[in-house]
C-alpha positions in Angstrom: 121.7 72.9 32.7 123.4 72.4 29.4 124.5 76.1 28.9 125.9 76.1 32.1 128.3 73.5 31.5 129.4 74.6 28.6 130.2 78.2 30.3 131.9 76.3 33.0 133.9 74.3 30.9 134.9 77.8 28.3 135.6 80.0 31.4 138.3 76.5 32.3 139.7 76.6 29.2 139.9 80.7 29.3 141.8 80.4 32.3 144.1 77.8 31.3 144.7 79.7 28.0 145.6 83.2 29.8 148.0 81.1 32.0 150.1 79.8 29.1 149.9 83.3 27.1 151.4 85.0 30.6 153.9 81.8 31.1 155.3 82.3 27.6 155.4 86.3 28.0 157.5 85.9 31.3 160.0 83.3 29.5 160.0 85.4 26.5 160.8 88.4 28.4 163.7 86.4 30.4 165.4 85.6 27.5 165.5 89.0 26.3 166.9 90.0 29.2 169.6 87.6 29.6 170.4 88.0 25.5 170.9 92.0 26.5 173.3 91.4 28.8 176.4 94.2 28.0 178.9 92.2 30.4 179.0 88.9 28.3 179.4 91.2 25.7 182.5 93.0 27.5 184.0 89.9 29.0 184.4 88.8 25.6 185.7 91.6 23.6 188.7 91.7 26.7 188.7 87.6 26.0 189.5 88.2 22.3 191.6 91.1 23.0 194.4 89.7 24.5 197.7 89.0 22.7 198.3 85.3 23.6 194.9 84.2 21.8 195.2 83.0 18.5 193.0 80.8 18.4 190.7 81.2 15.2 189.2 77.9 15.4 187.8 78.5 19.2 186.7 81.9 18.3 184.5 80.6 16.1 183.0 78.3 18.0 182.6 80.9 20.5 180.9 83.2 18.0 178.2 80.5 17.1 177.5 79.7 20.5 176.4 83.4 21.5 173.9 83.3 18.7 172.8 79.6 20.1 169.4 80.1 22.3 168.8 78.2 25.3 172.6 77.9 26.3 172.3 80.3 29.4 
């Protein structure tokens, strides 16, 4: 009867283990995918581009901010 607790409490914890590994892959994978987004990258080469900013201060504020994770 002793074994068989234990294997019931092992398979528990199994369980509980492969649904944190999976629930880390998936928010892992979520942040890749929103860090690989080319249209933030385009909106702000056209932002920077224009003439009337001139703004060297906010750029760089703006540049550590893309490398900042958990913003999106």
């Amino acid at each position: 009867m002793g074994w068989q607790v234990v294997g019931v409490v092992l398979g528990i914890l199994l369980v509980i283990v492969g649904f944190i590994v999976v629930f880390r892959a998936v928010i892992h994978r979520e942040r890749q995918d929103a860090a690989d987004d080319p249209e933030a990258e385009d909106f702000l080469a056209e932002y920077f581009a224009l003439e009337e900013f001139n703004d060297a201060e906010l750029r760089e504020r703006l540049e550590h901010l893309r490398g900042v994770p958990d913003l999106r």
